[in-house]
C-alpha positions as CSV (number, residue, x, y, z in Angstrom):
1,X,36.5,-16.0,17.0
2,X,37.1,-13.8,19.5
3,X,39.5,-11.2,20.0
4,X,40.7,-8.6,22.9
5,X,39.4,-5.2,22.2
6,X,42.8,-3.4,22.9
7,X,44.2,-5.6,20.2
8,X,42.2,-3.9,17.9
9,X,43.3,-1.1,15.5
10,X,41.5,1.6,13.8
11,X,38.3,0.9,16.0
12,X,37.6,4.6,16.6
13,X,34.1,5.4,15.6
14,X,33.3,8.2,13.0
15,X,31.4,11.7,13.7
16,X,28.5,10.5,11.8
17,X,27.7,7.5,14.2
18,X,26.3,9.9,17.3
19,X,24.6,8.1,19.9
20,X,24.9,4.8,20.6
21,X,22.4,4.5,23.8
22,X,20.0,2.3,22.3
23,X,22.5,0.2,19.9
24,X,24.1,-0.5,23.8
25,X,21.1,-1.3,25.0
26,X,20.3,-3.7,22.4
27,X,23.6,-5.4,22.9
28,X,22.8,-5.9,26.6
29,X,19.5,-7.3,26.1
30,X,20.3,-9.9,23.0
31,X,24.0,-9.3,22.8
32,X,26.2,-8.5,19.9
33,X,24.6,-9.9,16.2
34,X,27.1,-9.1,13.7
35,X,30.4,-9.9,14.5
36,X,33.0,-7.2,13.8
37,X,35.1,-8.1,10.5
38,X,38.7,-7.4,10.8
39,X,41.9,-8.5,8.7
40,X,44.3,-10.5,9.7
41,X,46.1,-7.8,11.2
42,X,43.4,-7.3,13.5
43,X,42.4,-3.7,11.6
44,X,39.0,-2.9,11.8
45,X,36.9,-2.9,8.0
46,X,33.5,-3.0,9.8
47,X,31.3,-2.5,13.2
48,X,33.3,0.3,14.4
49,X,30.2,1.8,15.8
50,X,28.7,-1.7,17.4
51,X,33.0,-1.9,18.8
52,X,32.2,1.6,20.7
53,X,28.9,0.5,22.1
54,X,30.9,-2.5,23.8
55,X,33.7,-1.0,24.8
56,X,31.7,1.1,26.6
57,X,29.6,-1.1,28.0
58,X,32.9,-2.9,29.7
59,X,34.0,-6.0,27.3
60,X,37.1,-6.9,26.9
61,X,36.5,-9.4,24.2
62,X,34.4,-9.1,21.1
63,X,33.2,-11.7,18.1
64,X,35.0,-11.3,15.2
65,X,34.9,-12.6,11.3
66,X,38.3,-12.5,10.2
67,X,38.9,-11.6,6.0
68,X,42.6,-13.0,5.7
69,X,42.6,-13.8,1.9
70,X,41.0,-13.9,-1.0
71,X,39.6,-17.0,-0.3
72,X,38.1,-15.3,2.8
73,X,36.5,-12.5,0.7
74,X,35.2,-14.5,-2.0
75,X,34.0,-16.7,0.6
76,X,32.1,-13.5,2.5
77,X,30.8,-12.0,-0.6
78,X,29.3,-15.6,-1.8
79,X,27.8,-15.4,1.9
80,X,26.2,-12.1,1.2
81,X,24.6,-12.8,-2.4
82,X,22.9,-15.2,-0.8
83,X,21.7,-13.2,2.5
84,X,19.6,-11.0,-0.5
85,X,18.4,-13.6,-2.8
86,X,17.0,-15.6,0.5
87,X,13.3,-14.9,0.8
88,X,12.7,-15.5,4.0
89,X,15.4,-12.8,5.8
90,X,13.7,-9.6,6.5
91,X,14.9,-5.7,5.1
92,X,17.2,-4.9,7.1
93,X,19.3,-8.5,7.5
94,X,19.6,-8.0,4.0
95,X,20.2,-4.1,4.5
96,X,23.1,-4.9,7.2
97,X,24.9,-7.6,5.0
98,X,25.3,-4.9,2.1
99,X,26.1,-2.6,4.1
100,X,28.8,-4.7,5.5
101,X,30.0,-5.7,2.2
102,X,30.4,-2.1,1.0
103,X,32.7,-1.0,4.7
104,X,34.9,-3.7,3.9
105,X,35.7,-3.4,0.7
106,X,36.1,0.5,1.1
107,X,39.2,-0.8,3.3
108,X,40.4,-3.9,1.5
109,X,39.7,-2.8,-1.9
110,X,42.5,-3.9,-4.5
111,X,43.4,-7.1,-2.6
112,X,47.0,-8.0,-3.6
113,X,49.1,-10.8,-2.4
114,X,52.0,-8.4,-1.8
115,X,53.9,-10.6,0.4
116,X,55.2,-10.3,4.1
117,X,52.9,-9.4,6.9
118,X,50.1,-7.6,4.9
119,X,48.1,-8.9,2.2
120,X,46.4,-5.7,1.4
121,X,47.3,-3.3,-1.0
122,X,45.7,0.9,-0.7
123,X,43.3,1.3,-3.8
124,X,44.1,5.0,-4.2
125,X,40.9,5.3,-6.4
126,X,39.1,4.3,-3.7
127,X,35.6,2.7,-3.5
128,X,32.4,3.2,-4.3
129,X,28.5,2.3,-3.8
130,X,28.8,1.6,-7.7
131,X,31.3,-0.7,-7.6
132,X,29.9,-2.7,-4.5
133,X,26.4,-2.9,-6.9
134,X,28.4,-4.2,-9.4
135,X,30.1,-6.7,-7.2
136,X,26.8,-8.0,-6.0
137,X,24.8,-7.9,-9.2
138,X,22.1,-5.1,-7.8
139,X,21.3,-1.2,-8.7
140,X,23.2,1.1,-7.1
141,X,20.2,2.2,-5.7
142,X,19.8,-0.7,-3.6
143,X,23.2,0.0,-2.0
144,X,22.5,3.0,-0.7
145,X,19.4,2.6,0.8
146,X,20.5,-0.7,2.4
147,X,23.1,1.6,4.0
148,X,20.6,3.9,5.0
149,X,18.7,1.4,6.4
150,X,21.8,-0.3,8.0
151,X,22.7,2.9,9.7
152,X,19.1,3.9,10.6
153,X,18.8,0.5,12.7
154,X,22.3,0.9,14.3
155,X,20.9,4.5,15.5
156,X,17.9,2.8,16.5
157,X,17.9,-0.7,17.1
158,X,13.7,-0.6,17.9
159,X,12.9,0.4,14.5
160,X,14.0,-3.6,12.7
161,X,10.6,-4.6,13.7
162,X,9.6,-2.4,11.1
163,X,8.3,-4.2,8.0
164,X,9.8,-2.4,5.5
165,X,13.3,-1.0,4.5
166,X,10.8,2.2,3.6
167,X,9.1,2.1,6.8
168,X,12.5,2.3,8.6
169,X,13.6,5.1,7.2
170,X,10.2,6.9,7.8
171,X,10.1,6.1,11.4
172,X,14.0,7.0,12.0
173,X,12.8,10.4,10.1
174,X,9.8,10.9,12.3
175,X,12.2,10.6,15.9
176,X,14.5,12.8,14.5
177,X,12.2,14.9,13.9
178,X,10.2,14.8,17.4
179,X,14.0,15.0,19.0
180,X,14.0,18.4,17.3
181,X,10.9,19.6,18.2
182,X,11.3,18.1,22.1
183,X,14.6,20.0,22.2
184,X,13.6,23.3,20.7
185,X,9.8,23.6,20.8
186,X,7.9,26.2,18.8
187,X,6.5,28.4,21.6
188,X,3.1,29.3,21.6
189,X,2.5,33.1,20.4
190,X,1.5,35.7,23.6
191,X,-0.7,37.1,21.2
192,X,-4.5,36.3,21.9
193,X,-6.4,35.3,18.7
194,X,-10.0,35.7,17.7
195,X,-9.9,33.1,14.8
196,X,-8.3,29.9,15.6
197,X,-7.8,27.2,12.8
198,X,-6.3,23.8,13.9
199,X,-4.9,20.2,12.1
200,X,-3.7,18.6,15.2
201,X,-1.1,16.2,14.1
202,X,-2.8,13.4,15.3
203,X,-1.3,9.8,16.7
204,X,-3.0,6.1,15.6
205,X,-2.1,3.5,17.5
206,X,-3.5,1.4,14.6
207,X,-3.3,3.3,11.5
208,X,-5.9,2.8,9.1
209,X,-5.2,-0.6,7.0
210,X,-3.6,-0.5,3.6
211,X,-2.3,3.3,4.4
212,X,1.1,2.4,4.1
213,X,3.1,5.3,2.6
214,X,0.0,7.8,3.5
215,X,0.8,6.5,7.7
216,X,0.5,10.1,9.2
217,X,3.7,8.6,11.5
218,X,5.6,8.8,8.7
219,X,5.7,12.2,7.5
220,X,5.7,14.1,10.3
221,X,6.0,14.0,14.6
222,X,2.4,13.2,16.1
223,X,0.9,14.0,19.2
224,X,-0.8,11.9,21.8
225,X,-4.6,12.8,22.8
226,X,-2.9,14.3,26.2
227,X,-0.4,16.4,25.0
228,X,-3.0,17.9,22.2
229,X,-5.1,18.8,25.2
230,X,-2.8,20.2,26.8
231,X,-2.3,22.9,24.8
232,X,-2.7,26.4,26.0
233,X,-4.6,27.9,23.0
234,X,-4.1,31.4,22.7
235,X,-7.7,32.6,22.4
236,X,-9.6,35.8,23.1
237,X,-12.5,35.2,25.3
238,X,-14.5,36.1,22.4
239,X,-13.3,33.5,19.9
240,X,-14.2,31.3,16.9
241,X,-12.2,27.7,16.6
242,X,-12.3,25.9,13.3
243,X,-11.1,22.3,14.0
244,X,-9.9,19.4,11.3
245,X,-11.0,16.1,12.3
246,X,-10.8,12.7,11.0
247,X,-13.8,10.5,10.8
248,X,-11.7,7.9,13.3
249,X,-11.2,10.6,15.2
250,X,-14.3,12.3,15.8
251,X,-14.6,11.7,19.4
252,X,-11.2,12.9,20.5
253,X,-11.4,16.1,18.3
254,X,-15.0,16.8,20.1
255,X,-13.2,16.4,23.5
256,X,-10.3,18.3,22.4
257,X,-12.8,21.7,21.5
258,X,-14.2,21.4,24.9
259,X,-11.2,21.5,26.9
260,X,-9.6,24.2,24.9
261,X,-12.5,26.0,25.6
262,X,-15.0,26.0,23.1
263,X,-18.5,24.7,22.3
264,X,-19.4,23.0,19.1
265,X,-21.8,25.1,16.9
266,X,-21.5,22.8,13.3
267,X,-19.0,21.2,11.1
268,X,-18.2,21.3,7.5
269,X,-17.5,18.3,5.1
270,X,-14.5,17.7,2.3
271,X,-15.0,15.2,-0.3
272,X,-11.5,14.2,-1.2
273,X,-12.8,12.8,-3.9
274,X,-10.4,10.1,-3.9
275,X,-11.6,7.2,-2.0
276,X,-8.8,5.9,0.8
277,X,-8.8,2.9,3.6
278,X,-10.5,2.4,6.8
279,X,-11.5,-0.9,8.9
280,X,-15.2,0.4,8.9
281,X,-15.6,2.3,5.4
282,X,-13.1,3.6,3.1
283,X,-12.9,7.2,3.6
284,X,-13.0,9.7,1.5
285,X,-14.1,13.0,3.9
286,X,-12.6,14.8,6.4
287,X,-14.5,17.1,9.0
288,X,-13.9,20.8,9.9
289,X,-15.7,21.0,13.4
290,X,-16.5,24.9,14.2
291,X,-16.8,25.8,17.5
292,X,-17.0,29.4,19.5
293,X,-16.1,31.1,22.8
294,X,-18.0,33.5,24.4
295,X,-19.8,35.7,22.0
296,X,-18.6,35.1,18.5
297,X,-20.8,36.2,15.6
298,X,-21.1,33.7,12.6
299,X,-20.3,34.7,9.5
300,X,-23.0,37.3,7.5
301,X,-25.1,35.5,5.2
302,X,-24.0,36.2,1.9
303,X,-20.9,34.1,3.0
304,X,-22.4,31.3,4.6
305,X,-21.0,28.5,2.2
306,X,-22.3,24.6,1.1
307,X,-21.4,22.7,4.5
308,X,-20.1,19.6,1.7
309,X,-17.0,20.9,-0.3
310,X,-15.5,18.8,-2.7
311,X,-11.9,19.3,-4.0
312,X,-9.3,16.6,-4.9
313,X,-6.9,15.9,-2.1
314,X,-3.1,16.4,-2.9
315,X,0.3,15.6,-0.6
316,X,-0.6,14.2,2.4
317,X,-2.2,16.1,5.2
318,X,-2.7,19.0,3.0
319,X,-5.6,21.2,3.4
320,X,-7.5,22.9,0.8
321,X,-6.4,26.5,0.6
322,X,-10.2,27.8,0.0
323,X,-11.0,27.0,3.1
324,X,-8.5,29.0,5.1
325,X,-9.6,31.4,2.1
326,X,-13.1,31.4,3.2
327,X,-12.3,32.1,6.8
328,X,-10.1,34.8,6.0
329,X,-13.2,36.6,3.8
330,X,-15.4,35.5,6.8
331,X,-13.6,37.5,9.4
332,X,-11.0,40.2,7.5
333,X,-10.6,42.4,10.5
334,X,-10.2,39.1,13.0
335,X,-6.7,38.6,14.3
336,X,-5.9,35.3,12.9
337,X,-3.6,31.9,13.8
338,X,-3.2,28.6,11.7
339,X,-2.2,26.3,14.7
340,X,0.1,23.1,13.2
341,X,0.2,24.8,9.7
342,X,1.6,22.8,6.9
343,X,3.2,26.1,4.9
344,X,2.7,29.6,5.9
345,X,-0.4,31.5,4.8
346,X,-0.6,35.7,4.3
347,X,-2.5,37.4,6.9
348,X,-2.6,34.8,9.5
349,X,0.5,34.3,12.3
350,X,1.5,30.0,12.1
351,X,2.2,27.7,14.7
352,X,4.4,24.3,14.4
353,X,5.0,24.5,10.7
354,X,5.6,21.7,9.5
């Protein structure tokens, strides 16, 4: 049914719910979803943050679900068991419905026909994820990331295409993360570097099939083709590059060398030993492209290693420390920077750790 909005009470959002641009965008492009559940009272006991996005947008009337009895929350929770048993709803419809479950009963708990105009009686023990897991016969694990979920969707409304209740909160992870970096970006060192070593954090439009968890989107922010070559690389004019490449993205990393300055001299190869996915083949290498500038001296012979290295990979995106090792006992004297560095490495100055 629907109710006036300044017949509402206890609408007022919470700190935690931030912005609300894109949930109000949403709403103007499909409207509202999920009505806002009330008591009979007309107290709020969930969607306070979907009630601020149209309030703001101008509406004077919103859909509610009213609980006014027990009936009504048996009813409701019978409605919810069955949003997570049905196959065919997606994550986070099933994410959202917990979710809702656990907001209202954190106001309504200890329902108590106490006569007069209320019907609900304060639990002073309050609620909690357990109990809602209880109540719906499912882990308490479930219940909090459903809420998780829940809430990373009502942040981002984009990210329910998603597939996966994991995917979503990988994704909402990764634009946090990219908000943070766009509003205080690491600055580029005014140092000038002899020895340059690079993992660009790469961006696949289509990442490689069956990479799932290993999605290089969902562990840290990537960077479009454009913006890697737009990098000002702080190189001397006499300078030796060391570039990690994918075999998918062999092209783009040669490009990338040239603009930043630098011709191609060789590459290295790492066996991961473990074999992964891939359209063409399954991969199991990755490239180190080496490139100079100017006059740069190779290294002297007795160091010149195998061009194949083999060394089990580990986490994800993780280089093999003997390599950074190598270039180190390659060029001792050289002053040295690990650009996009995963952890920070003695001897060399970092840029973007990650």
């Amino acid at each position: 049914m629907k109710v006036r909005i300044d017949e509402l009470v206890g609408g007022e959002p919470k700190r935690e719910h931030g912005d609300i641009k894109e949930l109000k965008q949403s709403i103007e492009e499909v409207g509202l979803i999920n009505p806002i559940t009330i008591n009979q009272n007309k107290k709020v006991l969930a969607g306070r943050r979907r009630l601020q996005a149209i309030t703001e947008l101008g509406f004077r009337e919103v859909e509610c679900r009213i609980i006014e009895s027990k009936n009504d929350l048996f009813d409701f929770k019978v409605a919810i068991e069955e949003n997570i048993k049905r196959k065919n709803l997606t994550d986070t419809e099933v994410a959202i419905a917990i979710k809702e479950y656990d907001e209202m009963k954190r106001q309504i708990e200890g329902i108590k026909h106490a006569g007069g105009d209320s019907i609900y009686k304060k639990n002073i023990n309050g609620w909690t994820q357990e109990k809602t897991a209880k109540d719906l016969g499912i882990k308490q694990e479930q219940v909090a990331q459903s809420i998780q979920i829940a809430k990373a969707v009502e942040e981002y409304p984009e990210l329910a295409k998603e597939r996966t209740g994991k995917r979503i909160l990988q994704a909402r992870k990764r634009i946090r993360q990219e908000k943070e970096i766009k509003e205080n970006p690491p600055i580029l060192p005014k140092n000038k570097y002899q020895v340059i070593y690079a993992d660009p954090p790469w961006r696949y439009e289509h990442p490689p099939r069956g990479s799932k968890d290993r999605a290089i989107e969902s562990h840290y922010p990537t960077m479009s083709l454009d913006e890697i070559k737009a990098m000002k690389v702080p190189s001397q004019d006499n300078s030796v590059l060391f570039l990690w490449a994918t075999a998918p993205k062999l092209k783009e990393c040669l490009e990338v060398m040239e603009v930043w300055g630098f011709q191609y001299r060789t590459c290295m190869v790492w066996d991961k030993e473990i074999i992964g996915m891939g359209y063409w083949t399954r991969n199991q290498h990755e490239l180190l492209l080496i490139g100079i500038r100017g006059n740069f001296s190779p290294p002297k012979p007795e160091m010149r290693i195998s061009s194949v290295y083999r060394e089990r990979r580990t986490e994800h995106s993780r280089k093999p420390d003997f390599i950074r090792n190598w270039i180190t006992k390659c060029f001792p004297n050289a002053i040295r920077i690990e650009l996009f560095a995963r952890q920070r490495a003695e001897g060399w100055d970092s840029y973007g750790t990650i």
